[in-house]
PAKOLZA-355018 format. One record per residue (C-alpha): residue number from 1; residue in one letter; x, y, z. Coordinates in steps of 0.2 Angstrom, whole numbers, plus 5000, padded with zeros to 4 digits. Layout:
<num=NUM, residuo=A, px=X, py=Y, pz=Z>
...
END
This chain:
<num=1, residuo=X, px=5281, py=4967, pz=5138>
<num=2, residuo=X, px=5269, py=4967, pz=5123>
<num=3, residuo=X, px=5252, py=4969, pz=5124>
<num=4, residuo=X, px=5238, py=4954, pz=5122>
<num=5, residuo=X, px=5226, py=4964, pz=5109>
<num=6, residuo=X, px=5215, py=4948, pz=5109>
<num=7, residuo=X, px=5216, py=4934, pz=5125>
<num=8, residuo=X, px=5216, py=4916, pz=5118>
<num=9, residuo=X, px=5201, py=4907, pz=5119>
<num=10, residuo=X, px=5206, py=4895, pz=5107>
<num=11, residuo=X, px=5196, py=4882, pz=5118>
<num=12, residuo=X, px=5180, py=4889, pz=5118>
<num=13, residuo=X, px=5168, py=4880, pz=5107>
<num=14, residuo=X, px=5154, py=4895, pz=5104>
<num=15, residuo=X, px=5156, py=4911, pz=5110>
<num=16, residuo=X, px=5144, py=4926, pz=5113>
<num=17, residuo=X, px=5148, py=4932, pz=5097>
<num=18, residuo=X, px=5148, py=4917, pz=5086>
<num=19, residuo=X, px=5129, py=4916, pz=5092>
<num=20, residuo=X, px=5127, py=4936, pz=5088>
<num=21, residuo=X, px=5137, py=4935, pz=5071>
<num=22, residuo=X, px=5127, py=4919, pz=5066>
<num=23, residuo=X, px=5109, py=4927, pz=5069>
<num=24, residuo=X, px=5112, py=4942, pz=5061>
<num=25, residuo=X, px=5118, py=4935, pz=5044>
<num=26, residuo=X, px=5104, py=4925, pz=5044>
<num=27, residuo=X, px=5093, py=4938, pz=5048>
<num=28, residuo=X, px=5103, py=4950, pz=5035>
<num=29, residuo=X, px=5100, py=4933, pz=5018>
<num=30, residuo=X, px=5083, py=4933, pz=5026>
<num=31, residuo=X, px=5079, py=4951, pz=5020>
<num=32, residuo=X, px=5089, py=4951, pz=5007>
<num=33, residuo=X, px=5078, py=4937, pz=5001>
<num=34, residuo=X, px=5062, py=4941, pz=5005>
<num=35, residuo=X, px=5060, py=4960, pz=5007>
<num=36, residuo=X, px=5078, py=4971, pz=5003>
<num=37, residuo=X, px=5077, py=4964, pz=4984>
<num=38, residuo=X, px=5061, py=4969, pz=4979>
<num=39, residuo=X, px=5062, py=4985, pz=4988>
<num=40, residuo=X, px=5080, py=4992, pz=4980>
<num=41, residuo=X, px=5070, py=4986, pz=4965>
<num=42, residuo=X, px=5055, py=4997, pz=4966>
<num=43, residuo=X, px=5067, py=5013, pz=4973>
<num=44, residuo=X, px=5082, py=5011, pz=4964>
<num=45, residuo=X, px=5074, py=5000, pz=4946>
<num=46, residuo=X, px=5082, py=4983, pz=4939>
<num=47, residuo=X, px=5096, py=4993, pz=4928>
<num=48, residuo=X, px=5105, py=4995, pz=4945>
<num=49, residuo=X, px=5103, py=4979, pz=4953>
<num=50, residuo=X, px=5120, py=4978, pz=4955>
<num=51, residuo=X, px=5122, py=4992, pz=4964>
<num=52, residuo=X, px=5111, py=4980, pz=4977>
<num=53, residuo=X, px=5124, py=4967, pz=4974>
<num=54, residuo=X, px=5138, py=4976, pz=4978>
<num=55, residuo=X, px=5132, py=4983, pz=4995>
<num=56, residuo=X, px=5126, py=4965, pz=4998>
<num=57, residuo=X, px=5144, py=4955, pz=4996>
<num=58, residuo=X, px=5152, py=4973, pz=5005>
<num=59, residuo=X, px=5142, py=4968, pz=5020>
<num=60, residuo=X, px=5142, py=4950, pz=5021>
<num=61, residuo=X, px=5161, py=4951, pz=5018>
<num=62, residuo=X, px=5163, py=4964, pz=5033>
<num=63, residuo=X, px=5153, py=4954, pz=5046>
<num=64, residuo=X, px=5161, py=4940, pz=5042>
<num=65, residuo=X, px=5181, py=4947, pz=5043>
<num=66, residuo=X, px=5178, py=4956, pz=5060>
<num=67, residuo=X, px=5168, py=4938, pz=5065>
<num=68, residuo=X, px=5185, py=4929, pz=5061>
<num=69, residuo=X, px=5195, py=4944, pz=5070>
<num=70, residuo=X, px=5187, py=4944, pz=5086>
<num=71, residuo=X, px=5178, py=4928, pz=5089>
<num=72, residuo=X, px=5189, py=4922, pz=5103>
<num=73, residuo=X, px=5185, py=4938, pz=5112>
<num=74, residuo=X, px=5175, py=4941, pz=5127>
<num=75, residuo=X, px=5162, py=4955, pz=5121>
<num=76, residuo=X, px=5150, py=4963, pz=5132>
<num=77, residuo=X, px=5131, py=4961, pz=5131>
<num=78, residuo=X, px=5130, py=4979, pz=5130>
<num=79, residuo=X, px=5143, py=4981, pz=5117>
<num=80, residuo=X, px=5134, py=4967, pz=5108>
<num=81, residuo=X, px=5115, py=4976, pz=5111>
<num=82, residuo=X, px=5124, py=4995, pz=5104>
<num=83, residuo=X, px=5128, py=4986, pz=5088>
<num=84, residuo=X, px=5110, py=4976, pz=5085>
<num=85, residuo=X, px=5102, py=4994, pz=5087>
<num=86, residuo=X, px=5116, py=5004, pz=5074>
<num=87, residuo=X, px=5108, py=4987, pz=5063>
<num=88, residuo=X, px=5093, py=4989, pz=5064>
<num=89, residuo=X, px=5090, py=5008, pz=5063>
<num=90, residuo=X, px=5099, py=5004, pz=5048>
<num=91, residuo=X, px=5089, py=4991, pz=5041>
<num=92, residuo=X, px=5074, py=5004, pz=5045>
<num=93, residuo=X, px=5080, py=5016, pz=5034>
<num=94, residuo=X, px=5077, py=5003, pz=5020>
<num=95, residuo=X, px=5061, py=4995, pz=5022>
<num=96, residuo=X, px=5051, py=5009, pz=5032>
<num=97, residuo=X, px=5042, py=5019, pz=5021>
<num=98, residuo=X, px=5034, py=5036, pz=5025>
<num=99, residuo=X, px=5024, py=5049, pz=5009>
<num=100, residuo=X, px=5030, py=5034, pz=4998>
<num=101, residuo=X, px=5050, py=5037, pz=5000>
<num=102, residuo=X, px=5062, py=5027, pz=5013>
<num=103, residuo=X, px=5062, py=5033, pz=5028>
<num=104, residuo=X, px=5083, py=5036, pz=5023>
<num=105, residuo=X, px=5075, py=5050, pz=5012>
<num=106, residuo=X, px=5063, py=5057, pz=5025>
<num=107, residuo=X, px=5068, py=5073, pz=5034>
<num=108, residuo=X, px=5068, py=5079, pz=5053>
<num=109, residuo=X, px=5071, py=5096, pz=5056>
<num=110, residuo=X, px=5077, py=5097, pz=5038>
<num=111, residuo=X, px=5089, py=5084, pz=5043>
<num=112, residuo=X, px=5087, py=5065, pz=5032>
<num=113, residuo=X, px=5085, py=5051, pz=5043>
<num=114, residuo=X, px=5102, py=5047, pz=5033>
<num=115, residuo=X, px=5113, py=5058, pz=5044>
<num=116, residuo=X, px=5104, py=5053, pz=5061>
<num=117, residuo=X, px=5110, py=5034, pz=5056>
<num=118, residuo=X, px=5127, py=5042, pz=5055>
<num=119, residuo=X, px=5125, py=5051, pz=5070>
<num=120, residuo=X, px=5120, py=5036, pz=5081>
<num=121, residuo=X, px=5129, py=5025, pz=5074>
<num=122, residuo=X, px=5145, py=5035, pz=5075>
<num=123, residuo=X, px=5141, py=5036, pz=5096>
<num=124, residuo=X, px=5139, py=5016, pz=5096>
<num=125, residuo=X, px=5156, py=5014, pz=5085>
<num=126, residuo=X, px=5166, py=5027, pz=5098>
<num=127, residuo=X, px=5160, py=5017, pz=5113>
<num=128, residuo=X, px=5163, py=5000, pz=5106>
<num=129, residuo=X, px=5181, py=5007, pz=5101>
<num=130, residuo=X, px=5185, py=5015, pz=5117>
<num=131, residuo=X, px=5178, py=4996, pz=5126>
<num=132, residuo=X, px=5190, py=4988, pz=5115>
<num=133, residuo=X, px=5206, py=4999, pz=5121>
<num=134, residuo=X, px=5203, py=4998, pz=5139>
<num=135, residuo=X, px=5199, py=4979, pz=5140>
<num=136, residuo=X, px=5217, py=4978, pz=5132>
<num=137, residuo=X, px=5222, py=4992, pz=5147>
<num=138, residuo=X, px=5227, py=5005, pz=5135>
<num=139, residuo=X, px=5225, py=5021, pz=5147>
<num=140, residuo=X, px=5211, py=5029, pz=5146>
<num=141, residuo=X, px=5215, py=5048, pz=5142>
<num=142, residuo=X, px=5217, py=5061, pz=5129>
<num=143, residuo=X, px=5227, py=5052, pz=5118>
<num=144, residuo=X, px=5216, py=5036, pz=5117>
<num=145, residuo=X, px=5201, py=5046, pz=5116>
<num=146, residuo=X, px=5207, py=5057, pz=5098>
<num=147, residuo=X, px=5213, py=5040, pz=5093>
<num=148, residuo=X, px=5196, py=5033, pz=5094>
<num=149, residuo=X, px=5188, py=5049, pz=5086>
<num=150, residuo=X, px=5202, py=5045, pz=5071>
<num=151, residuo=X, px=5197, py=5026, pz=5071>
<num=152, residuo=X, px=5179, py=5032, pz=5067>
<num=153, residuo=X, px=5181, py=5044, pz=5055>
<num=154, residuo=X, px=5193, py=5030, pz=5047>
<num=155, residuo=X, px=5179, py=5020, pz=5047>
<num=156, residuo=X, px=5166, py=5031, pz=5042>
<num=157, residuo=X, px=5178, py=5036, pz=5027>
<num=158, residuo=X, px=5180, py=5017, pz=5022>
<num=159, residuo=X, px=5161, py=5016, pz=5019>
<num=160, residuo=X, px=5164, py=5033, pz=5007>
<num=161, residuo=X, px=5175, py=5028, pz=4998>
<num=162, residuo=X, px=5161, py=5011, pz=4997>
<num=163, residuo=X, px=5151, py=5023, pz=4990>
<num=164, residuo=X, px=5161, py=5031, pz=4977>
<num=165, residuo=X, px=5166, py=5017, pz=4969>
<num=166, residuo=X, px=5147, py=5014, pz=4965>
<num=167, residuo=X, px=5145, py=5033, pz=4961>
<num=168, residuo=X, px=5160, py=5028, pz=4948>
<num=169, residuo=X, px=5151, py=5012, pz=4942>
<num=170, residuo=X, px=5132, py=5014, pz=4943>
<num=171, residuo=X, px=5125, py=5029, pz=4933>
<num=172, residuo=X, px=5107, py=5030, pz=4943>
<num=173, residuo=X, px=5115, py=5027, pz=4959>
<num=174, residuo=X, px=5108, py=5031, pz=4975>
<num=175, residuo=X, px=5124, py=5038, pz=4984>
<num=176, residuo=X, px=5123, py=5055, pz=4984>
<num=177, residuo=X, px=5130, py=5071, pz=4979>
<num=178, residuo=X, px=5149, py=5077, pz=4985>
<num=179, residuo=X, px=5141, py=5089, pz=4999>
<num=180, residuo=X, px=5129, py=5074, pz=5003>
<num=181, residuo=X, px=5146, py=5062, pz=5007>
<num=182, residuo=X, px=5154, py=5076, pz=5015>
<num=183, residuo=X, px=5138, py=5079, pz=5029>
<num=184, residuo=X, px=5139, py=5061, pz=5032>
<num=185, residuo=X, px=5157, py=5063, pz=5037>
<num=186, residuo=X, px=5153, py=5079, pz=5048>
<num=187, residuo=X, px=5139, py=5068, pz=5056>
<num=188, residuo=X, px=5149, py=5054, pz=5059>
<num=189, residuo=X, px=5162, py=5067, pz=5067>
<num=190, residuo=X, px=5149, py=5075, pz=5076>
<num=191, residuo=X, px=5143, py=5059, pz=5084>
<num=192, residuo=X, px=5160, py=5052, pz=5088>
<num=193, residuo=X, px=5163, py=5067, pz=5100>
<num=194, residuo=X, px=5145, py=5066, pz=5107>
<num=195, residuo=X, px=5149, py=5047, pz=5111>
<num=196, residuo=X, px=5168, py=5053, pz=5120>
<num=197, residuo=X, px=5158, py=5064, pz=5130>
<num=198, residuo=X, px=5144, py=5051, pz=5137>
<num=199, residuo=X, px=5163, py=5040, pz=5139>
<num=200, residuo=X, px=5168, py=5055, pz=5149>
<num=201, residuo=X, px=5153, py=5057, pz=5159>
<num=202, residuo=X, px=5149, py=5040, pz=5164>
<num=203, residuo=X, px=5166, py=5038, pz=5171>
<num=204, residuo=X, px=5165, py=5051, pz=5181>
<num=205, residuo=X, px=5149, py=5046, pz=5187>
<num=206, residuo=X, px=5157, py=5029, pz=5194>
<num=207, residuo=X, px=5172, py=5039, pz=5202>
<num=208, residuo=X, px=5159, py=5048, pz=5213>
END
């Protein structure tokens, strides 16, 4: 019999995710408008404004394509709640500014901000994933778990290669060096383990 990937709820009028998808493209222009502009400018300079617009349509585009793809699905508030905080830790990165840099250039432990965003948001992405297989009743073992580790380094690469197009078509970019794109890969593979292993731990939890 084949699998239901997505249950049709054709006749629903708004869904959880409608409402979610709707307040943070709003809240995303909103920035954009009033505070991401001026800052990108003040980092980054007008010759690379752009650079700015690029990322901008990239984004838009994205939350609007998995908007379309999963609209009719029934999403955890959780799941919903993992996603706001990989937003906004982001958004942090850009308009939080410490010793007059972004906070995406400021170091912890000789770590940038920059590969803890990875980090965590590569632990949401694995849960979110490995919600998404079992409420289509994918079993829940090995298997589905390297799967889910693939589909976020797929992931994670998607937004390198992002990147290297604006490496190829900005010349004062603010992407990065090889080794730079190559830690954010390891933290995104570092982060997509740690989030198997709270999957792993919180089920066992329930089993007891």
């Amino acid at each position: 019999m084949r699998r239901q990937f997505l249950p049709d709820r054709s006749n629903v009028a708004i869904t959880r995710l409608d409402l979610f998808v709707s307040f943070n493209l709003t809240l995303f222009l909103w920035m954009c408008l009033c505070f991401y502009f001026d800052r990108f400018v003040m980092f980054h300079g007008k010759a690379n404004i752009h650079e700015f617009f690029f990322y901008a349509v990239v984004i838009f585009s994205t939350i609007s394509c998995v908007w379309l793809r999963f609209r009719h699905m029934e999403v955890e508030f959780y799941i919903l709640f993992l996603i706001e905080l990989a937003i906004l830790i982001h958004f942090a990165g850009g308009f939080i500014e410490v010793d007059g840099n972004r906070l995406y250039e400021y170091r912890f432990f000789t770590i940038r901000y920059d590969k803890f965003v990875h980090l965590v948001n590569s632990i949401f992405a694995t849960l979110v994933f490995l919600n998404l297989f079992k409420k289509n009743n994918y079993p829940m073992g090995k298997f589905t778990c390297m799967v889910t580790v693939f589909c976020v380094l797929g992931f994670g690469a998607l937004i390198e290669i992002q990147e290297f197009i604006v490496a190829l078509t900005v010349d004062d970019n603010g992407v990065g060096t090889y080794v730079n794109n190559m830690l954010d890969l390891v933290a995104n593979l570092i982060g997509s383990l740690i989030g198997i292993l709270f999957y792993q731990l919180y089920t066992r939890y329930q089993k007891v």
